[in-house]
LUMTORFI-106423 format. One record per residue (C-alpha): x, y, z; residue in three letters. Coordinates in pm, whole numbers, padded with zeros to 5 digits, always signed. Each point is the difference from the previous one (the first is absolute). Layout:
XYZALA...
END
This chain:
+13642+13648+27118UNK+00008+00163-00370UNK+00247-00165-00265UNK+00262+00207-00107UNK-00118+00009-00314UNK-00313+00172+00130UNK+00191+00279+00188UNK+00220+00047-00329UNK-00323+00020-00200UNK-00137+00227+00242UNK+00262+00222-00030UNK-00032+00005-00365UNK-00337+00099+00019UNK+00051+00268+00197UNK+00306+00159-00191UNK-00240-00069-00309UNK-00199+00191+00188UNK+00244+00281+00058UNK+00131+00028-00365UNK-00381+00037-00104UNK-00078+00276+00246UNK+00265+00196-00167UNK-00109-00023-00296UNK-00342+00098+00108UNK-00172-00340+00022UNK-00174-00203+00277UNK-00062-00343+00084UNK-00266-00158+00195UNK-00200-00301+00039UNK-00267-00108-00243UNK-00309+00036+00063UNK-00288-00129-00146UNK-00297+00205+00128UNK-00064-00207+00307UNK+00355-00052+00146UNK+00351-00026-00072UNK+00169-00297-00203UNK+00246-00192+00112UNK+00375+00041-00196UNK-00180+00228-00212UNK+00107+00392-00098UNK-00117+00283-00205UNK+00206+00281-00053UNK-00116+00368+00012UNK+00119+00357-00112UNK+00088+00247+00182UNK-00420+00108-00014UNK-00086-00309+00159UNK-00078-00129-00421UNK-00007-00358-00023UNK+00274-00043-00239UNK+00043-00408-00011UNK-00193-00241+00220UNK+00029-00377+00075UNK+00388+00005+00030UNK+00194-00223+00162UNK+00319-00003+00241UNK+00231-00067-00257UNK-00219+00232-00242UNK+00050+00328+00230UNK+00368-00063+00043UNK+00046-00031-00396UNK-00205+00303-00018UNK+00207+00240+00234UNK+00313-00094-00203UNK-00176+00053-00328UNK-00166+00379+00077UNK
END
């Protein structure tokens, strides 16, 4: 059973994720060459660019306010 602070910061994330789509940026899960890290993000352009990598929760949602 998730803790409703997970579901809230889930939903977060994903309107994060909304507001940065809009503006032409994508989040995904870090990865490091071998396989995805854990709680870690990189955001990308709209040309699949690498704009900022190793970014956390809180990090992304600061970010899609911020752009």
């Amino acid at each position: 059973m998730k803790h409703e602070s997970e579901e809230n910061n889930m939903e977060d994330m994903k309107a994060a994720g909304t507001l940065l789509e809009r503006k032409g940026y994508y989040i995904s899960n870090q990865f490091d060459g071998f396989t995805t890290l854990p709680d870690e993000y990189e955001l990308s352009d709209v040309n699949g660019n690498v704009v900022i990598d190793h970014l956390s929760e809180a990090q992304i949602l600061q970010i899609s306010e911020i752009l």
